[in-house]
C-alpha positions as CSV (number, residue, x, y, z in Angstrom):
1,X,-17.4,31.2,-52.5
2,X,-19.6,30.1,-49.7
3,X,-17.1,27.1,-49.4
4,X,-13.8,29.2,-48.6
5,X,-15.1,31.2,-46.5
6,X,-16.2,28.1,-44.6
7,X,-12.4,26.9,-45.3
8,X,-10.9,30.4,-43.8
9,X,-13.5,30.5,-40.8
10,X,-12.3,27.4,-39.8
11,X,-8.5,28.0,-40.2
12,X,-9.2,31.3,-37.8
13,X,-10.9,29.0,-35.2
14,X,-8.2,26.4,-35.6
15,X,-5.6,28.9,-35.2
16,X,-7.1,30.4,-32.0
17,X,-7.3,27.1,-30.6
18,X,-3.9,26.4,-31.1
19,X,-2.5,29.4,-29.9
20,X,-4.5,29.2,-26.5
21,X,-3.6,25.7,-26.4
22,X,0.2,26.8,-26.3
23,X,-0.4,29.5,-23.8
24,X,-2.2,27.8,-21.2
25,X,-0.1,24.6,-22.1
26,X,2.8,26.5,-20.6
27,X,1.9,28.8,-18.0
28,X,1.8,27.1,-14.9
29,X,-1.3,26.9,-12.7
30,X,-0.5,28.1,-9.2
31,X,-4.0,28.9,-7.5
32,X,-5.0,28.6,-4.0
33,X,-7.8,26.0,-3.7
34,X,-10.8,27.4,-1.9
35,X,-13.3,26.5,0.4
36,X,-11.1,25.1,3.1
37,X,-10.2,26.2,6.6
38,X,-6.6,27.7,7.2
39,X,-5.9,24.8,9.2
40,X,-6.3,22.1,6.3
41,X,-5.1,24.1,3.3
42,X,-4.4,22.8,0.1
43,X,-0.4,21.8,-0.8
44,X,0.2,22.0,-4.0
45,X,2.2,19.5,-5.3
46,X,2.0,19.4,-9.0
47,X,2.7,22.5,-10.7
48,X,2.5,21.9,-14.5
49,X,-1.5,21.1,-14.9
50,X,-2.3,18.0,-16.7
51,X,-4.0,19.3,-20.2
52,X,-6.5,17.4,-22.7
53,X,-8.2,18.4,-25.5
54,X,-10.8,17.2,-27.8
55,X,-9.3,17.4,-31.3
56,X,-10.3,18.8,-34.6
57,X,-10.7,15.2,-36.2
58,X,-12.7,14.7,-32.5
59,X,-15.1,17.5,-33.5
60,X,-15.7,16.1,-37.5
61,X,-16.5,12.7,-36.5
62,X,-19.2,13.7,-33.9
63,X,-20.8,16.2,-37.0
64,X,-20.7,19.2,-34.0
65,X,-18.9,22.8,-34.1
66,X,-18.4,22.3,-31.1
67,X,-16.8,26.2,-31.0
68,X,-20.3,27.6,-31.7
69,X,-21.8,25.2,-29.0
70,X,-23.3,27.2,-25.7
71,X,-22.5,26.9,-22.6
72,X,-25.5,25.5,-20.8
73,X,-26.3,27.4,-17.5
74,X,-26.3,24.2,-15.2
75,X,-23.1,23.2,-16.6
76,X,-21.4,23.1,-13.8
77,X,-24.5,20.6,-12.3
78,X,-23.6,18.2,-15.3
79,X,-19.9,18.2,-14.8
80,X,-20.0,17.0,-10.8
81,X,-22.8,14.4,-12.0
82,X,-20.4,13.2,-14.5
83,X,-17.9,12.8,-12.0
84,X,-19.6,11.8,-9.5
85,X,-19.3,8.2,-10.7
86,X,-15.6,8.5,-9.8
87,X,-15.4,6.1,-6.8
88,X,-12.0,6.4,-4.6
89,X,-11.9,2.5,-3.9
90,X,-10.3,3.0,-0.5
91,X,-12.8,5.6,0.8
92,X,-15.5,3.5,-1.0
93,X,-17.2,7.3,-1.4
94,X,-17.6,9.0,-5.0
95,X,-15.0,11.7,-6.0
96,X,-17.3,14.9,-5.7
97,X,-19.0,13.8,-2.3
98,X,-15.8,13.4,-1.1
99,X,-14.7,17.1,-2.1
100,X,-12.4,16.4,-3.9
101,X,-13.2,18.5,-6.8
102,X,-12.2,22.1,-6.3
103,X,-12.2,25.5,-8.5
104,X,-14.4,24.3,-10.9
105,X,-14.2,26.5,-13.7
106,X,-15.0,26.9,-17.7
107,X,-13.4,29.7,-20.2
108,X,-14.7,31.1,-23.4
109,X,-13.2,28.6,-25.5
110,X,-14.9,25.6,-23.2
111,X,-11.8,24.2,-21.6
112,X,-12.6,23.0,-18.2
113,X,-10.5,23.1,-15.2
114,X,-10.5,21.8,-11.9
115,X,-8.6,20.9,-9.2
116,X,-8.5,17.9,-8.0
117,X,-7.3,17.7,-4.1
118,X,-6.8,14.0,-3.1
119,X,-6.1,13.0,0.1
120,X,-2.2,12.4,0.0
121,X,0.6,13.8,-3.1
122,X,1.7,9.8,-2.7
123,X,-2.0,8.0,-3.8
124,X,-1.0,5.1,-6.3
125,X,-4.0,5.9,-8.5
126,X,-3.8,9.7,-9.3
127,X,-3.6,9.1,-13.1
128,X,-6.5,7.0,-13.5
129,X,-8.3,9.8,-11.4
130,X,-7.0,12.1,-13.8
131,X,-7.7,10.1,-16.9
132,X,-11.1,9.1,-15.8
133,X,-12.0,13.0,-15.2
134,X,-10.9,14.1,-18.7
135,X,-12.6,11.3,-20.5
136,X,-15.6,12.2,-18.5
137,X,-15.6,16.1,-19.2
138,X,-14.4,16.0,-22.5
139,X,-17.8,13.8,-23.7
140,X,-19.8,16.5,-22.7
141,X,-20.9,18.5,-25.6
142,X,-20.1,21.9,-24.6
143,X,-16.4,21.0,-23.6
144,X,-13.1,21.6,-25.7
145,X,-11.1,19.9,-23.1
146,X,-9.9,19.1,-19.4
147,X,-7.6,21.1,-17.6
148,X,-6.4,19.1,-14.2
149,X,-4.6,20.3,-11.5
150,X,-3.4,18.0,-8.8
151,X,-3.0,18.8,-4.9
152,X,-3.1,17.6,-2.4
153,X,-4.9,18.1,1.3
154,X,-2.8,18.9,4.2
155,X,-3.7,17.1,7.1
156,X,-4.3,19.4,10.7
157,X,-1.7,17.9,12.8
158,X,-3.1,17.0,16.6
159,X,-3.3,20.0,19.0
160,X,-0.8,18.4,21.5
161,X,1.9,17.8,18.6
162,X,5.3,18.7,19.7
163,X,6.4,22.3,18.2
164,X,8.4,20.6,15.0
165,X,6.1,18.5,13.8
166,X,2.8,20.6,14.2
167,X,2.7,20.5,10.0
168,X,3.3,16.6,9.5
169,X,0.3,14.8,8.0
170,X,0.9,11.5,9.3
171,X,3.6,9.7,11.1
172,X,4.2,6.2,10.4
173,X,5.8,4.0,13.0
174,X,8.4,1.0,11.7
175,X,8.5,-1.6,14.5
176,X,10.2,-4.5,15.5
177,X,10.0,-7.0,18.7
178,X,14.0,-8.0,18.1
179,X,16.9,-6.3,16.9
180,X,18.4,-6.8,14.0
181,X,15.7,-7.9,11.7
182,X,16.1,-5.1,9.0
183,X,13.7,-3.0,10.3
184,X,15.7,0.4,9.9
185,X,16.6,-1.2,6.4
186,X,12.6,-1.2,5.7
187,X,11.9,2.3,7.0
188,X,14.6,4.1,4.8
189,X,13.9,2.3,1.7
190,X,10.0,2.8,2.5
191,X,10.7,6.7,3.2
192,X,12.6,6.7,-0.1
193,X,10.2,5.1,-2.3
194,X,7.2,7.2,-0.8
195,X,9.3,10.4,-1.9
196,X,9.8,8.7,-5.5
197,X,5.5,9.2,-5.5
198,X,5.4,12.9,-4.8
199,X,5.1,12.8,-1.2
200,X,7.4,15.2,1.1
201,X,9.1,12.9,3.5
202,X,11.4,12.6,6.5
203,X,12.8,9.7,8.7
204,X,13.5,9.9,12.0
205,X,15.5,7.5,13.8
206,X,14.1,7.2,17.4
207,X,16.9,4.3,18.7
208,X,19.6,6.8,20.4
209,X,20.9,3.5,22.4
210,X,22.3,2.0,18.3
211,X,21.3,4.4,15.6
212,X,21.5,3.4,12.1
213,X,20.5,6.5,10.0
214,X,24.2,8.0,9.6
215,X,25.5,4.6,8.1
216,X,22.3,3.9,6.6
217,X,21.9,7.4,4.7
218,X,24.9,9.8,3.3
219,X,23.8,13.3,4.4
220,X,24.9,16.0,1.0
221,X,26.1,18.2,3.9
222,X,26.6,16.8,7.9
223,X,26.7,20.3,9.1
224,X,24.2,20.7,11.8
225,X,22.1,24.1,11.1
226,X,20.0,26.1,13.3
227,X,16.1,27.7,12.4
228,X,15.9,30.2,15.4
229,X,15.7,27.9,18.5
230,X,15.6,24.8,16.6
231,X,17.4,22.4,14.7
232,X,17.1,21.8,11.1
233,X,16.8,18.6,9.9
234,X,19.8,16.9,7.2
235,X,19.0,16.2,4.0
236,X,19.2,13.2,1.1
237,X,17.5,14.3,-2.1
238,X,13.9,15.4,-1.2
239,X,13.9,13.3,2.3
240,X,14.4,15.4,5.8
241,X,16.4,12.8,8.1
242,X,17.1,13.5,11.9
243,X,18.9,10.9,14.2
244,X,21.1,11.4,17.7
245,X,23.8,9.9,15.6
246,X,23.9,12.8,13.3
247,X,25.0,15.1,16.3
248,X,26.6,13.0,18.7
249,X,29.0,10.2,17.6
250,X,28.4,6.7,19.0
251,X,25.3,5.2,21.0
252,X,24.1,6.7,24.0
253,X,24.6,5.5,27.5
254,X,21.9,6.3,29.4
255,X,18.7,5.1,31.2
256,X,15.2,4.8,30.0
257,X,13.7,8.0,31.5
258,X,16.4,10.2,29.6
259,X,16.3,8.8,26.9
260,X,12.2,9.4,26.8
261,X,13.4,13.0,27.4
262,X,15.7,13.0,24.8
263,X,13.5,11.7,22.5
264,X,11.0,14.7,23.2
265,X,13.5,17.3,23.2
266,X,14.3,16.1,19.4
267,X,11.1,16.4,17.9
268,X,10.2,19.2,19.7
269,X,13.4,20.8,18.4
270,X,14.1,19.2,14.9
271,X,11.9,21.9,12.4
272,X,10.4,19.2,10.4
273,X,7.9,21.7,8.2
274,X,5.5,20.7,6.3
275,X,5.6,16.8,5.2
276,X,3.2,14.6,3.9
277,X,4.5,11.3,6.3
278,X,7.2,11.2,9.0
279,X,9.0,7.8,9.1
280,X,9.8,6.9,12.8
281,X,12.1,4.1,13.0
282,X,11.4,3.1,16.3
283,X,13.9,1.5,18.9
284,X,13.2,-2.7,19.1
285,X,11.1,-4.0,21.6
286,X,7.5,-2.7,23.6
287,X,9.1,-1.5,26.8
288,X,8.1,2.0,28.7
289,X,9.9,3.9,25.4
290,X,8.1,2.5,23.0
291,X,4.8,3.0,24.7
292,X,5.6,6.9,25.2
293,X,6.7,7.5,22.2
294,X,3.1,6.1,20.8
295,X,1.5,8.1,23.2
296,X,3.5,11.4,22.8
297,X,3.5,11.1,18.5
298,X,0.2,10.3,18.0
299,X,1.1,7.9,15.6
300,X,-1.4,7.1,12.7
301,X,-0.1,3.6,11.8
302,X,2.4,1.3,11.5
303,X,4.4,-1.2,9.7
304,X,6.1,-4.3,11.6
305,X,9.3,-6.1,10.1
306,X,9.8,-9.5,11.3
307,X,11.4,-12.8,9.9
308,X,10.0,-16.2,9.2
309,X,10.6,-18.2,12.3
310,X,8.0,-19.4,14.8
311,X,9.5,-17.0,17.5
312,X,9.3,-14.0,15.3
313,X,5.3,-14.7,14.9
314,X,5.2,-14.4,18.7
315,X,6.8,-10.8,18.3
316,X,4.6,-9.7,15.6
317,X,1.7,-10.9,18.1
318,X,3.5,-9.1,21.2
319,X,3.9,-5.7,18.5
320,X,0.1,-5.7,17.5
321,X,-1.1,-6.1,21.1
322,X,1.1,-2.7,22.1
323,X,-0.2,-0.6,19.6
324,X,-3.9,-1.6,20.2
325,X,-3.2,-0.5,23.6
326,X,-2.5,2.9,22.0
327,X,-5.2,2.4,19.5
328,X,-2.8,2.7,16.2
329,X,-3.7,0.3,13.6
330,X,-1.3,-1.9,12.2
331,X,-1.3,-1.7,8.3
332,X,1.4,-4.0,6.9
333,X,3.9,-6.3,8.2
334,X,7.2,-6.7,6.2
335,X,8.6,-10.5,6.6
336,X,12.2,-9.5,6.0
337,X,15.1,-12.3,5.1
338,X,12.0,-14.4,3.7
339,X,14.1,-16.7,1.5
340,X,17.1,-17.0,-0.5
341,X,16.7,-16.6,-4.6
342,X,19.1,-19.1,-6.7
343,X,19.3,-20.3,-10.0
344,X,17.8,-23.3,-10.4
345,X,20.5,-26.5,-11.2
346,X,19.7,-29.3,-13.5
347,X,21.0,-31.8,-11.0
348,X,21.3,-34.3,-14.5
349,X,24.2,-36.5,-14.0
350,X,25.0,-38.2,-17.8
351,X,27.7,-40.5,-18.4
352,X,28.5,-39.3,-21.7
353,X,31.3,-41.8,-22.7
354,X,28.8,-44.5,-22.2
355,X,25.8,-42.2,-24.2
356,X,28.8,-42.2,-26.9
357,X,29.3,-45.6,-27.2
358,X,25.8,-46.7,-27.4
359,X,25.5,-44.1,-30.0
360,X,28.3,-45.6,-31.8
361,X,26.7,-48.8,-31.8
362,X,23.8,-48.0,-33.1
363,X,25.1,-46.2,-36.2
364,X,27.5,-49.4,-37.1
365,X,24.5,-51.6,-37.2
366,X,23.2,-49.6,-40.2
367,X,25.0,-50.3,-43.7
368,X,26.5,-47.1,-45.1
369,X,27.7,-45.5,-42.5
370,X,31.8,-45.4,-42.3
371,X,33.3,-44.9,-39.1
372,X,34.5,-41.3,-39.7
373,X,31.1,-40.4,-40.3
374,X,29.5,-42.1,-37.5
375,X,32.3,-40.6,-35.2
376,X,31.6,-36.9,-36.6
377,X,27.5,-37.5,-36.0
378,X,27.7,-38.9,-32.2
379,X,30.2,-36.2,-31.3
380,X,27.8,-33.6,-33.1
381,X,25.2,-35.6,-31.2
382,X,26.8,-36.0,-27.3
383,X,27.6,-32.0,-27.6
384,X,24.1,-31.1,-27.9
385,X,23.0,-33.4,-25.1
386,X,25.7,-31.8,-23.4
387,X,24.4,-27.9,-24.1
388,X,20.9,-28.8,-23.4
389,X,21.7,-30.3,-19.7
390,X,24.1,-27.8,-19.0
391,X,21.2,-24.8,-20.1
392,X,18.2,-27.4,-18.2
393,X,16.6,-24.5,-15.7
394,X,19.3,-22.0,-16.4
395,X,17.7,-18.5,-15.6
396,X,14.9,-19.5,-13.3
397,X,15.3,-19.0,-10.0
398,X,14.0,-20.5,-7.0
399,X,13.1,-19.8,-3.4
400,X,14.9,-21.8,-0.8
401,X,13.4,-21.0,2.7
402,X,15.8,-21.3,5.4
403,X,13.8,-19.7,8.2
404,X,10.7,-21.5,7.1
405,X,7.9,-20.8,5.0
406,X,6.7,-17.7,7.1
407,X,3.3,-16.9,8.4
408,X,1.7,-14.5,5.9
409,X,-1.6,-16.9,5.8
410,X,-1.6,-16.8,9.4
411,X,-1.0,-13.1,9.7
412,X,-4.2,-12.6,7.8
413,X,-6.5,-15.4,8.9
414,X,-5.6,-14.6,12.6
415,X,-5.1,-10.8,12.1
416,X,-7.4,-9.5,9.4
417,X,-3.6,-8.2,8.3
418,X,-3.6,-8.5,4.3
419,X,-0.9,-6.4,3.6
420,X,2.1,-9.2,4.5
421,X,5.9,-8.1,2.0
422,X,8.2,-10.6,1.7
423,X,11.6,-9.6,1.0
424,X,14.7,-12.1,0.2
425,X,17.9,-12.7,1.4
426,X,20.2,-10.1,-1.2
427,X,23.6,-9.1,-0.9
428,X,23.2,-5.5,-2.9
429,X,20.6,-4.8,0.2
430,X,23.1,-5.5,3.1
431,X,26.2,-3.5,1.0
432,X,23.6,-0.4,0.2
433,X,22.8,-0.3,3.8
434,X,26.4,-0.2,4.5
435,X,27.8,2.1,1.5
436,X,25.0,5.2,3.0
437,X,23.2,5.0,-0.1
438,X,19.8,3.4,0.5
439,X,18.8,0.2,-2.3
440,X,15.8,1.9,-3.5
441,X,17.8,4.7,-5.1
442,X,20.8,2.5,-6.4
443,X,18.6,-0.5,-8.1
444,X,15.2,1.0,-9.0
445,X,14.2,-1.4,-11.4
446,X,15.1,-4.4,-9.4
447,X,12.4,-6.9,-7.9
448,X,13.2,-5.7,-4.6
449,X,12.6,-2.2,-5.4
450,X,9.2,-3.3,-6.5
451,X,8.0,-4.9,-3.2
452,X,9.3,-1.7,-1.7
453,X,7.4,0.4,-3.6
454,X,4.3,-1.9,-2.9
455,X,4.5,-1.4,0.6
456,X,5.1,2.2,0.0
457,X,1.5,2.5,-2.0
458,X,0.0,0.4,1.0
459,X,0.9,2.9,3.3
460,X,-0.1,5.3,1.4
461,X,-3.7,4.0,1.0
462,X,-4.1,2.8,4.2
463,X,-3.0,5.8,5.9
464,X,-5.5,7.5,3.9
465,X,-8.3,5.0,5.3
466,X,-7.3,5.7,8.8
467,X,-7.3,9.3,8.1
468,X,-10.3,10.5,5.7
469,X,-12.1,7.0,5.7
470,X,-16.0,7.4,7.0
471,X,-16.8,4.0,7.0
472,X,-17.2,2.3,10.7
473,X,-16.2,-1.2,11.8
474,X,-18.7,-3.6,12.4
475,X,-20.0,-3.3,16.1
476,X,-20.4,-6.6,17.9
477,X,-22.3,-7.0,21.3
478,X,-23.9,-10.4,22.8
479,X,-27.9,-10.1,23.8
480,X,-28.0,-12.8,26.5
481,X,-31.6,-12.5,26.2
482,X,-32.0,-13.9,22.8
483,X,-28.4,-15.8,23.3
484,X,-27.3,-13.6,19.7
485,X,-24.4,-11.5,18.8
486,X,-25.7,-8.4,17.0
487,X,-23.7,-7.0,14.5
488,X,-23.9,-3.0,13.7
489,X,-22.4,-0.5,11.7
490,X,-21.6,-0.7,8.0
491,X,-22.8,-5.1,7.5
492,X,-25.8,-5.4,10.3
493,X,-27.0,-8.7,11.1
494,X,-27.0,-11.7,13.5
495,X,-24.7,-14.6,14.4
496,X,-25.3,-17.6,16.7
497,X,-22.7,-17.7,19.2
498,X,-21.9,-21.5,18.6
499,X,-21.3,-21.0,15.0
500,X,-18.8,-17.6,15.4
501,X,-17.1,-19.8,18.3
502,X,-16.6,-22.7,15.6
503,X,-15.5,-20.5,13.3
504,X,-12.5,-19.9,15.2
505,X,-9.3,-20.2,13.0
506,X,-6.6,-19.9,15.3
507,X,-3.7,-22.6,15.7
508,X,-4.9,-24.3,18.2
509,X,-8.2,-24.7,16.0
510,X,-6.8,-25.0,12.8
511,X,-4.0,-26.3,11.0
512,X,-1.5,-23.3,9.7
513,X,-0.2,-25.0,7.1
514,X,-2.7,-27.0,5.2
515,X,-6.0,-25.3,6.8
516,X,-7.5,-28.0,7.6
517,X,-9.8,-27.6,10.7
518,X,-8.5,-29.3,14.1
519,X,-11.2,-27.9,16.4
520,X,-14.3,-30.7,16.2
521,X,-17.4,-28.2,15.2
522,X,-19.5,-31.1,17.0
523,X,-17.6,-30.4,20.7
524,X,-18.6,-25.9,20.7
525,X,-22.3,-26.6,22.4
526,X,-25.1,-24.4,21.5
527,X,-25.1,-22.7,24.8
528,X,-21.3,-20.9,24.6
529,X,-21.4,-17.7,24.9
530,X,-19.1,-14.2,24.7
531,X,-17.5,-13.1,27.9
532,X,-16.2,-10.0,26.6
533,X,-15.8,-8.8,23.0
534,X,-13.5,-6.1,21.8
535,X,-12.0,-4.3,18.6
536,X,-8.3,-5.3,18.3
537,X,-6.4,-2.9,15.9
538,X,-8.2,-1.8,12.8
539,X,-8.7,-5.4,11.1
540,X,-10.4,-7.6,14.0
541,X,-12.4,-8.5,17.0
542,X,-11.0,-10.0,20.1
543,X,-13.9,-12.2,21.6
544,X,-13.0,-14.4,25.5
545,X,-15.6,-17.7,25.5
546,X,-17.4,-19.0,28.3
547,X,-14.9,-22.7,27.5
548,X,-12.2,-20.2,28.1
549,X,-11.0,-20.1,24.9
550,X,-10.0,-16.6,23.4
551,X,-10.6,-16.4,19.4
552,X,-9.2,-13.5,17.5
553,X,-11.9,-12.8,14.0
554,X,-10.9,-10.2,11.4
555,X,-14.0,-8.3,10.1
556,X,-13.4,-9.9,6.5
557,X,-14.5,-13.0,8.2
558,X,-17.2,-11.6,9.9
559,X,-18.7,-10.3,7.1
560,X,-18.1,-13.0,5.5
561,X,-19.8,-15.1,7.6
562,X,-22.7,-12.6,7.2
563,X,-23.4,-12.6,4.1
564,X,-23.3,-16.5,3.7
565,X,-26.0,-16.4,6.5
566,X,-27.7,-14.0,4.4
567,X,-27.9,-16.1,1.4
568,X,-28.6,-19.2,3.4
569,X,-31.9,-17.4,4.5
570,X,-32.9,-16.0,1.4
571,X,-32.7,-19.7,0.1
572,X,-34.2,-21.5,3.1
573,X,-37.3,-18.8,2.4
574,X,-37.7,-19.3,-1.5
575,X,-38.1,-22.7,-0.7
576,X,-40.6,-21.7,2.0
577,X,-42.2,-20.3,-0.7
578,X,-42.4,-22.8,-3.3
579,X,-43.6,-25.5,-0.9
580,X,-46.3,-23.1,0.2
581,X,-47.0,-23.2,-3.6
582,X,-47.1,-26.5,-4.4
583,X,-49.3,-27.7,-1.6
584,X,-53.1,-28.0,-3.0
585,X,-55.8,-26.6,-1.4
C-alpha cells in the first residue's frame, strides 16, 4: 500500500513538473534587466530563454528528491560562486565580477533563472557561456534546472555623437591606402556576417567621390523615407545601409571641404537607431577626410584591407600610423586577392603505346599465355594506368601566389597585429559584388564565407576588448639613472636597453622571410639608450634609439621578453643557492 502511494506521489510530482515545464518552455521572457543606468540599458536580443532541466532519471541516479530539497537561504551566494569560475577569455575577468549575471532568481519548483548580459548580441562564445552556466547550476542540489536569458549591453554612445548615431554601440572603420583593393567588398560581407550572429547592423558608405553600396547591395525598396527632420536609412534583411549614391545618382564633384560637410550632414541626418556596430566604409587614402571623419565618429576600431605586394605593406604602415594619430586601434587587417585556388594537375606525361608494348613483351616471354589473352590483360592493364594518372591530385587544390606570399608574419612581428584574413582570388566574389547581392548571403557554406565570418567574430571580440576590457598596456619609461627601462602595468619588470634594442625585429634587422636575424647582437653596445618611447595603436611600442634607429615592439614580445628574463633569474638564483649549499664550512 505504502508502495503505490509512493508510485502515485511521484506521478503527481512528475506531472507538475511537466506541466510547468511546458508553460514556462513557451512563454517568452521579456524582462527589463536591472541595476543599470538609463544610459546603458539592457537590449534584449534573445527572446525565447534558453531552458535546462535536470531529469527524473537525473534525480534516481543521485538517490535525492530533489522536489522535497530546501532552498538554502544563501543560495543565491552559492550560485554567483559557482559561476564565478566563468572566465570571459577576452576580458580575462570572471563572469559575475564582470556583471554579467543579472535578475537572479529561483521559483518554488527550484528552476533558476538569470540573465545573462554580455557585452555584444554578436560574441562568438555565447553558448558555451550558456552551457557552462546550466551545467554549473543544475549540480547544485537544490536546483531543478537553468533558465537563461540572453541580452545584451547597450553601449552609451560619446556625448559629441552626431544626432543619428547617438544609440550606436561601436563604429567600425574599413580602410584602405589604395583604391580598388576590395575594401567596400570586405565591409559589406563583414556587416552581413556580423548580422548572421545577432548583432543589429548598418553600413555606411562614406566615399561620395565613387560609392559602391547601391551596386554592392540591392535595397527591398530605393524609396528615400523621412523620420521628422531626418532620413531614414534603406534596408537589406536586418542591415540599415546609407550611401550618397542611394539619393543622388553618380559620384560627386566637389572639393574636400564639402565633401567633409556632406559627410556630417549625413550622419547627422540618417536615423540610424539603435545598432550594435556601424560599418563605415571609408573613402581610400589618409588625406584631411579621412582624418575628420576619425575625429568627428569617434571610431572604436578598425579593419584595413590590403593586397600582397611590397607596396601595399607600405599602405598598411601609412593606415596604422593615421589612426594612432587619432588613437583608434587597429584590430585586423584583411589581405584581399591573397592567392589564386586551382586544382592541382598531375603533370605525368606516359607514353602509353610504348608502356603497351613492353607489357606485351613481357607476357609473350611466359608460356601459356595466347596473344588474345595477353592483348585483353595489357589493355585492361594500360587503362588503369591511364585512370590513375588522369585522377593523380584531382580534388586538391593549391594556392598559387601571384602578388607574392603577403606579409601576415610581418604584420604581427612588426605590429603586434594577430588578426591577418586572407582571402583568394574568386570569381563568385567579383559577380556577387556586381549582381547587389553580397557573397556572404548567396554562398554561406563556402570557405570564403568562413574567413568572413572569422573576421566578423574578431571584430566582435576585439571591439569588446577596446570597449569593456580593464586590463592596461604595459607602461614603458627609461631611468637614465640606473640606464633600465621599467616596465608597469599588467607584466612589471625590467629590461636592459641593449637587449630590447637587439631584440629589434624589423626588416632591416631581420630577414621577413626565413627570420633569420640580420642585425649582429655583438654591434648594439651596452650604453644605447631610448630617446623617446611611445604606445603605437593598441598592440605596440614605438621606441627612437640613441644609433638612430627606430624599432617598433608589440607587447606580446615584451612580455615575452619578460617572462624569459624572469625565468632566467629564478634559475641563475637556484643555482646561487645550491652552490651556497655545497660549499663546506
Amino acid at each position: 500500500m505504502l508502495l503505490y502511494q509512493h508510485l502515485a506521489m511521484m506521478k503527481a510530482i512528475l506531472i507538475a513538473a511537466v506541466l510547468c515545464g511546458a508553460v514556462s518552455a513557451f512563454a517568452p521572457v521579456v524582462q527589463q534587466p536591472r541595476g543599470l543606468s538609463a544610459a546603458n540599458q539592457l537590449q534584449q536580443y534573445q527572446v525565447q530563454p534558453i531552458v535546462s532541466r535536470r531529469t527524473a532519471s537525473d534525480d534516481e541516479n543521485n538517490n535525492d528528491d530533489v522536489a522535497s530539497a530546501k532552498v538554502p537561504s544563501d543560495w543565491q551566494s552559492q550560485i554567483l560562486s559557482g559561476l564565478s569560475v566563468i572566465i570571459d577569455p577576452d576580458l580575462d575577468a570572471d563572469i559575475v565580477s564582470l556583471g554579467f549575471v543579472q535578475n537572479l532568481q529561483i521559483d518554488d519548483s527550484g528552476i533558476v533563472s538569470i540573465d545573462l548580459c554580455l557585452t555584444t548580441p554578436a560574441c562568438p562564445i555565447k553558448d558555451l557561456f550558456v552551457q557552462q552556466c546550466q551545467d554549473i547550476i543544475n549540480g547544485l542540489e537544490f536546483t531543478r534546472g537553468a533558465q537563461v536569458t540572453l541580452t545584451a549591453q547597450q553601449n552609451e554612445a560619446p556625448t559629441a555623437a552626431p544626432l543619428g548615431m547617438s544609440q550606436i554601440g561601436a563604429v567600425i572603420a574599413v580602410s584602405s591606402c589604395k583604391g580598388g583593393v576590395g575594401k567596400s567588398t570586405t565591409a559589406v560581407n563583414l556587416a552581413f556576417a556580423l548580422d548572421g550572429m545577432g548583432a543589429k547592423v548598418g553600413i555606411f558608405d562614406a566615399d561620395v567621390y565613387g560609392p559602391s553600396l547601391p551596386t554592392m547591395v540591392a535595397v527591398e525598396d530605393d524609396n528615400v523615407r523621412f523620420v521628422g527632420r531626418q532620413i531614414a536609412p534603406l534596408k537589406r534583411g536586418g542591415v540599415s545601409l546609407m550611401s550618397f549614391g542611394y539619393v543622388n545618382e553618380g559620384s560627386a564633384v566637389m572639393r574636400g571641404p564639402m565633401v567633409t560637410q556632406l559627410l556630417d550632414q549625413f550622419l547627422s541626418l540618417t536615423n540610424w537607431g539603435p545598432l550594435d556596430y556601424l560599418i563605415l566604409d571609408m573613402p581610400p587614402g589618409t588625406g584631411d577626410i579621412q582624418l575628420t571623419l576619425s575625429q568627428r565618429l569617434n571610431i572604436t576600431a578598425a579593419v584595413i584591407v590590403t593586397t600582397p605586394q611590397e607596396l601595399s605593406f607600405v599602405d598598411v604602415e601609412r593606415g596604422v600610423e593615421m589612426f594612432d594619430t587619432v588613437n583608434v586601434p587597429c584590430i585586423a587587417v584583411v589581405e584581399n586577392m591573397a592567392y589564386l585556388e586551382k586544382e592541382k594537375s598531375a603533370n605525368v606525361e606516359v607514353d602509353y603505346e610504348t608502356l603497351r608494348d613492353k607489357f606485351l613483351q613481357v607476357l609473350k616471354e611466359r608460356d601459356g599465355i595466347s596473344d588474345e589473352a595477353a592483348a585483353d590483360v595489357v589493355n585492361s592493364l594500360v587503362d588503369t594506368v591511364q585512370e590513375n594518372v588522369q585522377n593523380t591530385g584531382k580534388g586538391e587544390m593549391e594556392e598559387i601566389r601571384i602578388f607574392g606570399q603577403g606579409h601576415k608574419r610581418r604584420l604581427s612581428e612588426q605590429w603586434g597585429i594577430e588578426h591577418t584574413f586572407s582571402v583568394p582570388l574568386v570569381s563568385t566574389i567579383a559577380k556577387n559584388g556586381d549582381s547587389g547581392t553580397p557573397f556572404i548571403l548567396d554562398n554561406p557554406s563556402s570557405p570564403q564565407a568562413d574567413t568572413y565570418k572569422e573576421l566578423a567574430k574578431t571584430v566582435a571580440r576585439e571591439t569588446s576588448k577596446v570597449l569593456f576590457s580593464k586590463t592596461s598596456r604595459p607602461n614603458l619609461s627609461y631611468l637614465s639613472e640606473a640606464h633600465i627601462i621599467q616596465v608597469d602595468g599588467m607584466d612589471q619588470g625590467t629590461l636592459a636597453p641593449a637587449e630590447l634594442r637587439r631584440g629589434c625585429r624589423c626588416a632591416a634587422c631581420v630577414e621577413e622571410l626565413t627570420g633569420k636575424q640580420i642585425l649582429n647582437p655583438e654591434s648594439i653596445p651596452e650604453s644605447i639608450r631610448p630617446m623617446s618611447m611611445s604606445p603605437t595603436g593598441n598592440y605596440a611600442v614605438s621606441v627612437d634609439w640613441s644609433d638612430g634607429h627606430k624599432s617598433l615592439y608589440p607587447y606580446r614580445q615584451i612580455r615575452s621578453m619578460l617572462a624569459s628574463k624572469n625565468t632566467n633569474d629564478e634559475v641563475l638564483d637556484g643555482n646561487m643557492e645550491k652552490e651556497k649549499e655545497t660549499v663546506p664550512l
